[in-house]
BATORZA-258374 format. One record per atom (N, C-alpha, C): x, y, z; residue in one letter. Coordinates in pm, whole numbers, plus 50000, padded with zeros to 5 digits. Layout:
BEGIN
XYZA...
This chain:
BEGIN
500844988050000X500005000050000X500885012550000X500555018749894X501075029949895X500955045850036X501905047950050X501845060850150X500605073350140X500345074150051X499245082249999X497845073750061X497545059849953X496595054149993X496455051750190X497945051650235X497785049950373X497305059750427X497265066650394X497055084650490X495495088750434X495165083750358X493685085950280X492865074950370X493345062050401X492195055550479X492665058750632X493895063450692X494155068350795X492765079650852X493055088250741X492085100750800X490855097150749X490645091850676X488905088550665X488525080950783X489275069350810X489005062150952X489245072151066X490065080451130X489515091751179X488625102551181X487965103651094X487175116251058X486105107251117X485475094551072X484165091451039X484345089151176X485075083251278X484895077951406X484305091551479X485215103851467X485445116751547X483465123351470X483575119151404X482295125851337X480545115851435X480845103351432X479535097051491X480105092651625X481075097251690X482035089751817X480575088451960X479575101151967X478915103852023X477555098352016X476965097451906X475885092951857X476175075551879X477165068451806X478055055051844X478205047951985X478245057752052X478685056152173X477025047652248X476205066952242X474715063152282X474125052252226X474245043752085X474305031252062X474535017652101X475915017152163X475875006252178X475815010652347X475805017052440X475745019252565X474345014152600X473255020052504X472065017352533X471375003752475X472234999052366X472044986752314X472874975152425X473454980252483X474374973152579X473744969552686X472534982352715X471554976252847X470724972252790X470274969652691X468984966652633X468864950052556X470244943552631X470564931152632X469344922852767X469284928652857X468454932252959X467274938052959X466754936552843X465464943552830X464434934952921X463954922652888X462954918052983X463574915653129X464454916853162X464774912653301X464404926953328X464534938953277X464514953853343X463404954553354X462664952453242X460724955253278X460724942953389X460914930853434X460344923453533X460644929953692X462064937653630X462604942253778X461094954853787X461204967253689X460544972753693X459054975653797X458874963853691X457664964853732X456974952353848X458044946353914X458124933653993X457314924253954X457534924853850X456524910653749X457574898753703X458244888653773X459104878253716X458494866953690X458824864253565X458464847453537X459364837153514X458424826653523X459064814553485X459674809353370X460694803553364X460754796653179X459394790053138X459294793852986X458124781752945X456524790853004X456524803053035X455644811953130X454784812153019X454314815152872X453314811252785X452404799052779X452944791052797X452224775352815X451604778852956X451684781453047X451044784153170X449504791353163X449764798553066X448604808653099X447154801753105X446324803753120X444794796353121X444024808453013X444054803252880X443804812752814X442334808652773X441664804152855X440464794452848X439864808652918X440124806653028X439964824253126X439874835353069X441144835752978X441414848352965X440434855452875X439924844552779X439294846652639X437474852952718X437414843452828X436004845652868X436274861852914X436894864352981X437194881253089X437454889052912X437434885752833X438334894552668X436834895652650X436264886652635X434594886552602X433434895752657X433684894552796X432974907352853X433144920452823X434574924052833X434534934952810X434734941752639X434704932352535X434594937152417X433974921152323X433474925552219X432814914552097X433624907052037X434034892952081X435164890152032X434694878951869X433014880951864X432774866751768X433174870851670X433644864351552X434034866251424X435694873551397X435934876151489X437194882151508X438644872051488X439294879651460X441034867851448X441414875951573X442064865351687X442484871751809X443894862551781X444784870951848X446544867351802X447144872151964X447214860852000X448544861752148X449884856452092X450744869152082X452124868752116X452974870152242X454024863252183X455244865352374X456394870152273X456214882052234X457614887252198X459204882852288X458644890952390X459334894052492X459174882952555X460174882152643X459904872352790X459254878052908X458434887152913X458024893453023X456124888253022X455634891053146X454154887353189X453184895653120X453534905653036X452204911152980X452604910152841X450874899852791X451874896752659X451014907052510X451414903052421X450764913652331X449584903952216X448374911952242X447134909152236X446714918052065X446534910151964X445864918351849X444534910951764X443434918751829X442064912751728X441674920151597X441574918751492X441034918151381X439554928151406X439494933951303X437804937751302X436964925151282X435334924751327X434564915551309X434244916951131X434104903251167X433744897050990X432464899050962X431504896951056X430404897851093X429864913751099X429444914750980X428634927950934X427514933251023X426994924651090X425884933351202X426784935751357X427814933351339X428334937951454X429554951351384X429064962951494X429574975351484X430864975151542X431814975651460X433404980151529X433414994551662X433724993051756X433805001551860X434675014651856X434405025251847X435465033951868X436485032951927X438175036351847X439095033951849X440165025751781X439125018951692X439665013451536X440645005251591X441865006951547X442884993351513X443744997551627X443995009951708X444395012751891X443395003051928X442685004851924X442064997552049X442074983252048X442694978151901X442164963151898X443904955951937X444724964751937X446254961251997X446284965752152X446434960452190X446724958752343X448024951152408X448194954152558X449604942352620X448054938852731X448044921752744X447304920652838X448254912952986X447864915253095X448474909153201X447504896953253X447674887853219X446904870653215X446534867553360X447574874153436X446934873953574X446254881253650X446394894353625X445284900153665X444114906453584X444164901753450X443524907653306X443354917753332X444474927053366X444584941853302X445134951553141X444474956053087X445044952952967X445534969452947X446364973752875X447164982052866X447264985052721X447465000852700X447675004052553X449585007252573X450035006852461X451535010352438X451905022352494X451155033152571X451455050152624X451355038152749X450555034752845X450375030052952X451615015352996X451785008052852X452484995452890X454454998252927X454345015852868X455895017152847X456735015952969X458335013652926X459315007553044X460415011653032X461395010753069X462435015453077X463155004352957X463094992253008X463784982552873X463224984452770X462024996352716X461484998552593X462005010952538X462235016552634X462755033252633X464545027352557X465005023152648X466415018152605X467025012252533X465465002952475X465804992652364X465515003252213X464705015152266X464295016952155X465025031852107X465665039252203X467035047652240X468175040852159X468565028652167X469495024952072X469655026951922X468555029151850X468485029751720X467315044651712X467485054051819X466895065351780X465805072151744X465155064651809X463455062251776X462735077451871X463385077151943X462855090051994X463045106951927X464315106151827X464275114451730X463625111351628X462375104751599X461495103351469X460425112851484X461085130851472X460455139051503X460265143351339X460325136951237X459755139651075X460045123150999X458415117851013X458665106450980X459565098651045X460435088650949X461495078051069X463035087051008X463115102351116X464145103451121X465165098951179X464955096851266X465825091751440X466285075951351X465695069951254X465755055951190X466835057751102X466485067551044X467495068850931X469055074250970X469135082551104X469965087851122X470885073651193X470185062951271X470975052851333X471465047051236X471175041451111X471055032451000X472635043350940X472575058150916X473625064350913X474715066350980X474825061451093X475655061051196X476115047451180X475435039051179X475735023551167X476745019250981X476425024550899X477115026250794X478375031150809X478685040950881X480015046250862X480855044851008X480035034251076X480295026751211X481295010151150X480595010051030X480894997450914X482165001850886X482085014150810X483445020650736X484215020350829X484655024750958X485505027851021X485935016651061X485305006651074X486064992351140X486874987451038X486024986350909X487004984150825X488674986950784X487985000050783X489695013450754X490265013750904X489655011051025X490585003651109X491854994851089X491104984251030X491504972651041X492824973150901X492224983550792X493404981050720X494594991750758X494164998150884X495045009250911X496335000750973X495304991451099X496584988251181X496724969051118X497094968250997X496614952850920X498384950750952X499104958250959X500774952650946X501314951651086X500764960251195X501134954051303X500244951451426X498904942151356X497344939251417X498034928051543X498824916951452X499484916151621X500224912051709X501484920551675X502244927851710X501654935951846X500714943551767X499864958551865X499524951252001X498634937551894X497684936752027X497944933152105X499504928352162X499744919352247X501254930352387X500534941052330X501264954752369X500654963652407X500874965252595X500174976852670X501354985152749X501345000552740X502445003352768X502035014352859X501315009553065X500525017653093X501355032653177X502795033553176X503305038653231X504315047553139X503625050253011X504155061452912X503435073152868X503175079652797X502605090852762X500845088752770X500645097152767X499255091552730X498795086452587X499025096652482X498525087352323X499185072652350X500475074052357X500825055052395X499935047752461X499015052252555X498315043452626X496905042852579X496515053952504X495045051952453X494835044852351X496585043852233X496645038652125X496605029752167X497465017752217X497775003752279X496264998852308X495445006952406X494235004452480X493305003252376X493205008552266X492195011952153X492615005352059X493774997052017X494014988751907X494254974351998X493984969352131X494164957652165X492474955952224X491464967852260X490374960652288X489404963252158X489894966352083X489384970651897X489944954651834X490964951551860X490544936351844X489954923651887X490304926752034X488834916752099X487564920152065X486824927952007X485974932551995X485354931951845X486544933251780X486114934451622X485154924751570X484774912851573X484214901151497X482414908051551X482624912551712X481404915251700X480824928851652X481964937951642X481784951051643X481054951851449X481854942551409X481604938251269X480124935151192X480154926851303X478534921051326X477434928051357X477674938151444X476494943451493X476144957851384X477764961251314X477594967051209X476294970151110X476694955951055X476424948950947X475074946450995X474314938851127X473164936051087X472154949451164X473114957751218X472504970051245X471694976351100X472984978851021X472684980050913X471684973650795X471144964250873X470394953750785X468804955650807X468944961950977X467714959451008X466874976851034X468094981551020X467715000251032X467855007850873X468915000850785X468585009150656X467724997850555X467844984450592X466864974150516X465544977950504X465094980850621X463444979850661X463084994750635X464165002750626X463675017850602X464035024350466X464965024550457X466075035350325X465545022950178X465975010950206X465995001550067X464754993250005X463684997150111X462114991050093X461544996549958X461625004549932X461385012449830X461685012749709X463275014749706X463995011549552X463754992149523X463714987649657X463874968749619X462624967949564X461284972849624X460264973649583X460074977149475X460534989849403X460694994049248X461284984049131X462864982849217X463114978549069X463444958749093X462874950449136X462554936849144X461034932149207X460374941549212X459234941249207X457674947149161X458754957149033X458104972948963X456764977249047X457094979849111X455944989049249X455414978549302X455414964149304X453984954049314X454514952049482X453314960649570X453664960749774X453344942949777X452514939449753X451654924149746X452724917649675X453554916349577X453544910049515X455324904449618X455934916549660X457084919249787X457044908149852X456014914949904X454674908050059X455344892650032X454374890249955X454504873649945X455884869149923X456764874549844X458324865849848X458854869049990X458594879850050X459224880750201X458764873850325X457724865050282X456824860550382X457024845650392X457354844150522X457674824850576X456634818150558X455664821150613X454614807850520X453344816250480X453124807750348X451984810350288X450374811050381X449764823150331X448734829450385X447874819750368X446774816350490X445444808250490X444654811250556X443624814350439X441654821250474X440954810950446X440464813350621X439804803250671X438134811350666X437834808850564X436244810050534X435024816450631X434544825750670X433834827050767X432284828950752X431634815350823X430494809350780X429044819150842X429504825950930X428124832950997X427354822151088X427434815051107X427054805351160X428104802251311X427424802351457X427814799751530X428304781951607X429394785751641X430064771851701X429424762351805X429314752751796X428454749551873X429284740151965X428934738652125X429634729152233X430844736552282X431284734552386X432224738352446X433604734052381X434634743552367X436264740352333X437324746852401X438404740552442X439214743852541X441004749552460X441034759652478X442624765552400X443634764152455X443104757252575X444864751552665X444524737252624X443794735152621X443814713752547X444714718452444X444604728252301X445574731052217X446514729052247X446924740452325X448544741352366X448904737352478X448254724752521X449254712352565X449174698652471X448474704152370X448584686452276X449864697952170X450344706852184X451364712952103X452464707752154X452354708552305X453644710452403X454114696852392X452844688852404X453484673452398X454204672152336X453634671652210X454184666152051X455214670952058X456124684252050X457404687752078X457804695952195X458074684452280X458254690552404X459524699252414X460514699252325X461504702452353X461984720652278X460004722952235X460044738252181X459484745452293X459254758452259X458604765252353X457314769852263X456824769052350X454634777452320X454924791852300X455474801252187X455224813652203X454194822652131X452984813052072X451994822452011X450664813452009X449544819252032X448284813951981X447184822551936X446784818851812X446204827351676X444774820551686X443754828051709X442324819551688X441724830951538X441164821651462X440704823451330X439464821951358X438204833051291X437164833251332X436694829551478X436754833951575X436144832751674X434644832051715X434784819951755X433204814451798X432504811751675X432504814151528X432324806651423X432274789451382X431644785151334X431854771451291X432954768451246X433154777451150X434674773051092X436564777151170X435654784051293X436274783651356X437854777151368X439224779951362X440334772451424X441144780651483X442454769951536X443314780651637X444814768251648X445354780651603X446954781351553X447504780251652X448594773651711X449394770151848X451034770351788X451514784151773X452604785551764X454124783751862X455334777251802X455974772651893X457594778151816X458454773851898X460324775551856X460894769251941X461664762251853X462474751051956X463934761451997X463674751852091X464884761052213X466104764652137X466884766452228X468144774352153X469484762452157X469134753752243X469574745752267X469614731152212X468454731952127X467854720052004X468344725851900X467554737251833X468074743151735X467904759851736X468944768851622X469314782951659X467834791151575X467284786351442X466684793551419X465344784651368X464454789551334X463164782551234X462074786351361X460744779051339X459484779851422X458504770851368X457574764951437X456574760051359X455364761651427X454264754551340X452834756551428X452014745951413X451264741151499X449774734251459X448464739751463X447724742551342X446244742751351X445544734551351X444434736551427X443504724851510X441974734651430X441514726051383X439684726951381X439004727151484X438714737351496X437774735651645X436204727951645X435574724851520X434764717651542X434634704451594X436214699551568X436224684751577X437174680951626X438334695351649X439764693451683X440654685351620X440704681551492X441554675351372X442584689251336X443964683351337X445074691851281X444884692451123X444604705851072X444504709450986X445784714250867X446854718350938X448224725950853X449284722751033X450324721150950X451244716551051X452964719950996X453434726551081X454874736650972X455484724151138X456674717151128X457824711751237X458824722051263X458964727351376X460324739551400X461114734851390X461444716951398X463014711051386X462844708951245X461704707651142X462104706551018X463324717050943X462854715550822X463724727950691X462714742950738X463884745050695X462874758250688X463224768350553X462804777550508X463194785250399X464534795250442X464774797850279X466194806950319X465794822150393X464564825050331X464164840050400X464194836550552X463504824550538X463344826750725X464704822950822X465614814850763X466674812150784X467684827250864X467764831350690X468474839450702X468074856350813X467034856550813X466194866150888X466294865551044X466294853051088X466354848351165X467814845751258X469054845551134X469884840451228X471124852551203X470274866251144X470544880451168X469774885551315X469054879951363X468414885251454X468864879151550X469124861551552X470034857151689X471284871751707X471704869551606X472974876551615X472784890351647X472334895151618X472414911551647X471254910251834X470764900351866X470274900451974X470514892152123X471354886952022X472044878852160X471014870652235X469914862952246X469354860352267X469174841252270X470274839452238X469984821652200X471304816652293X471704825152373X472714816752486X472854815352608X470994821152662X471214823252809X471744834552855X471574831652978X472794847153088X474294847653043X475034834753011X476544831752970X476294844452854X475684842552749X475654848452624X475424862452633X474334866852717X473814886252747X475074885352832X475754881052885X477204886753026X478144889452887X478584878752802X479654883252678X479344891752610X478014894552543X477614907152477X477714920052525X477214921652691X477434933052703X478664936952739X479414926552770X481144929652790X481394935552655X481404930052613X482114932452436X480994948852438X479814947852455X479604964452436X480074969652473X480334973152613X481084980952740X482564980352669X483194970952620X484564972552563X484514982552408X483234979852356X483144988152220X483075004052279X482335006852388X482145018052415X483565022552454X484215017152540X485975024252566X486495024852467X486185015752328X487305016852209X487205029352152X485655033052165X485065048352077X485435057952205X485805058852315X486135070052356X487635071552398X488525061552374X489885063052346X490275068152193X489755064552090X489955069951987X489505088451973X488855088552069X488505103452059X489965110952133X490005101552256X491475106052339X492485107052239X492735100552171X493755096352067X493675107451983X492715111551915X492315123551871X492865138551914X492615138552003X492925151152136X494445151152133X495185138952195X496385139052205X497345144452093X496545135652013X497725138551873X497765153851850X496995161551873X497005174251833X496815185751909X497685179651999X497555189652142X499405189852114X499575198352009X501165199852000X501525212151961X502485216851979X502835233652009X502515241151865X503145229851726X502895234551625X501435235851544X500455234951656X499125235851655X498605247651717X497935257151616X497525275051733X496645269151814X496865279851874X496135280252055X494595279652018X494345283651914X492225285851899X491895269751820X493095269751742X492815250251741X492695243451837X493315243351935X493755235052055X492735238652123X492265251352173X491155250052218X490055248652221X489625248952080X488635242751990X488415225852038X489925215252006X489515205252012X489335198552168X490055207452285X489645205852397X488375206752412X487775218652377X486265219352410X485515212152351X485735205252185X485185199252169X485175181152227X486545179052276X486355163152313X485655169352469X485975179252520X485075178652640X483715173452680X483105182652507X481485184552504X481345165252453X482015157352403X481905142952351X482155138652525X482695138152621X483255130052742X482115136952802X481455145252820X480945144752949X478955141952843X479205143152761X477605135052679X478015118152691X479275113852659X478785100452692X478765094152803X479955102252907X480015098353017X479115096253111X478155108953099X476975109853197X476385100353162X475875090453098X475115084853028X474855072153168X476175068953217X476305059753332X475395063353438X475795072853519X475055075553630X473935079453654X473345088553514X472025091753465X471205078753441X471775069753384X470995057353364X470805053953500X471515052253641X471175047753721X470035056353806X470515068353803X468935076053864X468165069453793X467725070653650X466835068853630X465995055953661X466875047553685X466515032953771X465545036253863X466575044453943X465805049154107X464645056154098X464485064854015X463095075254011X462235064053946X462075060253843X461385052253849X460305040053909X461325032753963X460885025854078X460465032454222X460435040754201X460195047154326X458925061654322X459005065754176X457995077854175X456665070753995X456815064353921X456775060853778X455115057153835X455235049253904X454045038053928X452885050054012X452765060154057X452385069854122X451955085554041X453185079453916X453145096353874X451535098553779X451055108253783X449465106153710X449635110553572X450795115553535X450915116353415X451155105453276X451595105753183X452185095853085X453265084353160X453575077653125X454205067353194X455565070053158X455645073952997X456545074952884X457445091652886X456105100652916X456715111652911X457415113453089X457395105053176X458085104453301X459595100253258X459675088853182X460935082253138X461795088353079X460995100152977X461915106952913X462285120752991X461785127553069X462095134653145X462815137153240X462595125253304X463395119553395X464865115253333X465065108153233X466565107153161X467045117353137X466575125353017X467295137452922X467685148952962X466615152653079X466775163253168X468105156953266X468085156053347X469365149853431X470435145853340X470185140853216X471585139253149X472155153653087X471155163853036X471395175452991X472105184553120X471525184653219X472495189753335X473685186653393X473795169853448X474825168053471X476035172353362X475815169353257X476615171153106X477055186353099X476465194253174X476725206953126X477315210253265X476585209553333X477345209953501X479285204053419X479395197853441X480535190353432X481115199653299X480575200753212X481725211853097X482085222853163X481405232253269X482245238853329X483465238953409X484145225753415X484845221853480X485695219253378X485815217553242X486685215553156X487775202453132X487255195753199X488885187853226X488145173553217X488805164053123X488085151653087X488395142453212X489875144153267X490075135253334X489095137953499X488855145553545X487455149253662X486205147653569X485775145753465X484485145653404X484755127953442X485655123253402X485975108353426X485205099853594X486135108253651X486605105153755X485025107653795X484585117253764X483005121753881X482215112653869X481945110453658X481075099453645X481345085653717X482445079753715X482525068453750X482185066453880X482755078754008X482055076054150X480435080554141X480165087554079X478755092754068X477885075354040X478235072453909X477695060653902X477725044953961X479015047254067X479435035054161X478365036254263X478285049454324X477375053554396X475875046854342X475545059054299X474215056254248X474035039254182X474905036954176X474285019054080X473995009654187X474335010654343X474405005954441X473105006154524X472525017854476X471335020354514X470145020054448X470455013154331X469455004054253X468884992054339X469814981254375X469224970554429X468434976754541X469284986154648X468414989854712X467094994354733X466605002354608X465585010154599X464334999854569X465184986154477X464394974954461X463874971754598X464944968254674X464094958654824X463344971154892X463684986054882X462894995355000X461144992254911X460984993654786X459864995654738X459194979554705X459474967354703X459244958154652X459294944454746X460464948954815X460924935254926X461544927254866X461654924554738X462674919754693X464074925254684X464964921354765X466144925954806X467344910654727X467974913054695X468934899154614X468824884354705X469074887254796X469034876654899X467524864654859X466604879354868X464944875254883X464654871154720X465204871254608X464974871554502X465624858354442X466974855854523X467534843754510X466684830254537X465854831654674X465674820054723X464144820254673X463444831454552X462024827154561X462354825754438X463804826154318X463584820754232X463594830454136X463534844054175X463114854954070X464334862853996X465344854253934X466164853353826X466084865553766X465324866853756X465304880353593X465734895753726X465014897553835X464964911053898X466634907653983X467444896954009X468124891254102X469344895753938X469044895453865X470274895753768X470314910853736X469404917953748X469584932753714X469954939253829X469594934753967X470434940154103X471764935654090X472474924254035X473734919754026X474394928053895X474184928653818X474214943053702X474574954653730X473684956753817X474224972753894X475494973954025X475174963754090X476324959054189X477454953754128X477984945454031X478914945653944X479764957653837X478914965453837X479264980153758X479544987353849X478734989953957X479734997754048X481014992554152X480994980954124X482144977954194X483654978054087X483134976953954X484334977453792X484994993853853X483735003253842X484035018253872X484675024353963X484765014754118X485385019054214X486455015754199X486595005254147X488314991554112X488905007154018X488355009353912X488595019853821X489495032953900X488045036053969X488845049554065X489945050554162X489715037854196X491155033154277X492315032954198X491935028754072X493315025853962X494245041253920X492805052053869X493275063253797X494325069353937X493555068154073X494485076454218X495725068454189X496095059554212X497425051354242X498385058254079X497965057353989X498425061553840X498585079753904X497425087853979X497995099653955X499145100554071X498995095454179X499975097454294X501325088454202X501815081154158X502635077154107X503255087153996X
């Protein structure tokens, strides 16, 4: 490689990092907790379940209490378990049945989250959480203030999040490792941010690569390329898309006007599902025409992660007679769309390895996040040199300032917001949603600015990290003052999901104190 070509992907791989270093950061920080999404709503909202918690439900119950309070005959009613959490998501169809009047509130009202145990049912302003806020903060959804801007802008960040790993990688390709096997913590500083930023930039890379790439798959796919793919391999035809993108073929099930006759039970379904493959999980059940003759009901399933990584299948049952009608095997074949769709989404979600698997992911985030704010250090350093004027230099001080104390705060702000939550959210009479965001942005906009008056990255450092050792400590706590579940009490009743997000916060602040102890001994030395 020529010297020229070296210095052309040199500074492009600098520019693009120094250009999204901030936006990047709030990415994977918040994608980093949002590994933890259902354990945070269970902590939340002290709702923990069991494995296998779909098959449990008595949806025999649930359907009668759905009945009272709205018209469910003729209707397609659809229970999903996205999530692993207790309130699951509920969508009925308009009635087929022409003498029955659709209710004000159209297609809101017919999506709901219902809670199976106490059939409380909830719209999406009322069901919101903090693991929704955070999951959905990662890719910028809260800037979709013109259309899906906040979408397009992550999907842009994630592209040249792509570029830079790349032109990384061919930056430091001659001594990748060499580098990596070289920490030199008792020299200058660029020596130590470089070393630090090209040895955890390679532990990191395969996933940093990955999350790239299917970031990119699933934020400029579904948004930016729907359109032109649609144009020119499908010359405008939305239907015609539809169907090549779709895992299994559509089936209309006839609706007779004619009522069902005799009693039928939807947990007999989904335990003659569970039998047959015991070794999937129950995560959906679809009833077609309701209370109709022709009545049936779909008992959707996915084999574990531990049988196999991707596919799903289902059985439909006739409810007149209860004969399996269409039958897809989750351990069978499955198609390449669904394949491939599917084992972009293990991957970018971490989701098919247990606690072992969310503990490595968010390490590797937490390590992506130091790689993007040493490269900013690295940045700073290099050009903090005499033959640089004073209004440059202080330009790029102020500007890595205004980058360290926006991502930094991000720590300890996340942990208030733990605490207010649990402690004021469930009380407050307002939006549920507009508490969450208030409560974050505001406190992150202050602390962030509080702290630029102070100028100095290494105390913006230092504050966040005791600020947030502190405060993360008093997460579990705030859990047992308001809940009684305290770690101890959470261990022995079993409640895994709220017992791993108190260990989350008690593990982070103890990294931060180890931390603060480290930077004192380094400055007294």
């Amino acid at each position: 490689m020529s010297q020229r070509v070296y210095n052309i992907i040199f500074h492009t791989h600098t520019i693009s990092g120094i250009i999204i270093s901030v936006l990047l950061y709030v990415i994977f920080f918040t994608g980093s907790i949002s590994f933890l999404r259902d354990e945070i709503n269970a902590w939340e909202r002290n709702e923990p379940i069991p494995e296998g918690y779909f098959a449990t439900v008595d949806f025999d119950n649930t359907l009668k209490a759905l009945e009272k309070e709205q018209q469910l005959y003729s209707r397609d009613v659809r229970f999903t378990h996205r999530f692993f959490e207790r309130r699951i998501s509920v969508f009925m169809s308009s009635p087929k049945d022409t003498a029955i009047k659709e209710e004000k509130g159209g297609r809101r009202r017919n999506f709901f989250y219902l809670d199976t145990e106490k059939n409380v049912r909830r719209n999406y302003a009322e069901n919101y959480s903090m693991g929704e806020f955070f999951y959905r903060l990662h890719f910028f959804a809260p800037l979709n203030f013109h259309n899906r801007s906040g979408y397009l802008l992550a999907g842009l960040v994630a592209f040249l999040f792509l570029f830079a790993v790349v032109t990384g990688v061919i930056v430091h390709w001659k001594k990748i490792v060499s580098s990596f096997y070289v920490f030199r913590p008792g020299t200058k500083w660029k020596t130590i941010w470089t070393d630090a930023h090209v040895a955890l930039g390679m532990i990191g890379l395969p996933y940093q690569f990955m999350f790239a790439f299917t970031g990119i798959y699933f934020i400029v796919g579904y948004t930016v390329m729907l359109a032109p793919v649609s144009s020119v391999l499908f010359n405008d035809d939305a239907q015609q898309m539809e169907e090549a993108m779709r895992y299994e073929k559509p089936v209309d099930y006839a609706f007779t006007g004619e009522a069902l006759t005799g009693e039928i039970s939807f947990n007999h379904y989904i335990s003659e599902t569970a039998n047959k493959w015991p070794d999937a999980g129950i995560n959906g059940l679809q009833i077609y025409n309701y209370g109709d003759a022709n009545m049936h009901v779909k008992v959707m399933a996915a084999p574990s992660f531990r049988e196999k990584l991707i596919g799903g299948g289902y059985l439909t049952f006739r409810a007149s007679d209860g004969k399996i009608t269409d039958e897809k095997d989750p351990f069978g074949e499955i198609s390449y769309i669904e394949g491939s769709s599917d084992i972009l989404a293990r991957l970018h979600f971490g989701d098919f390895g247990g606690y072992g698997m969310k503990v490595i992911y968010l390490g590797l985030g937490f390590i992506t996040c130091f790689v993007i704010l040493s490269g900013v250090l690295i940045w700073l350093v290099a050009r903090d040199k005499k033959n640089v004027s004073r209004a440059k230099r202080n330009f790029n001080n102020w500007l890595v300032s205004v980058y360290m104390s926006a991502c930094l705060t991000m720590y300890p702000v996340t942990a208030f917001t733990f605490i207010m939550v649990k402690f004021f959210a469930d009380d407050y009479g307002g939006d549920r949603k507009q508490f969450i965001y208030s409560t974050f942005f505001w406190s992150w906009l202050i602390l962030a600015v509080l702290l630029l008056f102070k100028k100095s990255t290494h105390f913006t450092n230092k504050a966040t990290l005791i600020l947030g050792g502190c405060t993360g400590l008093l997460v579990p706590v705030a859990s047992g003052i308001k809940t009684g579940n305290w770690p101890w009490v959470s261990v022995a009743n079993g409640y895994s999901q709220i017992f791993v997000v108190d260990m989350f916060w008690i593990s982070l602040s103890v990294i931060a104190f180890a931390v603060v102890l480290k930077l004192k001994r380094r400055a007294v030395a």
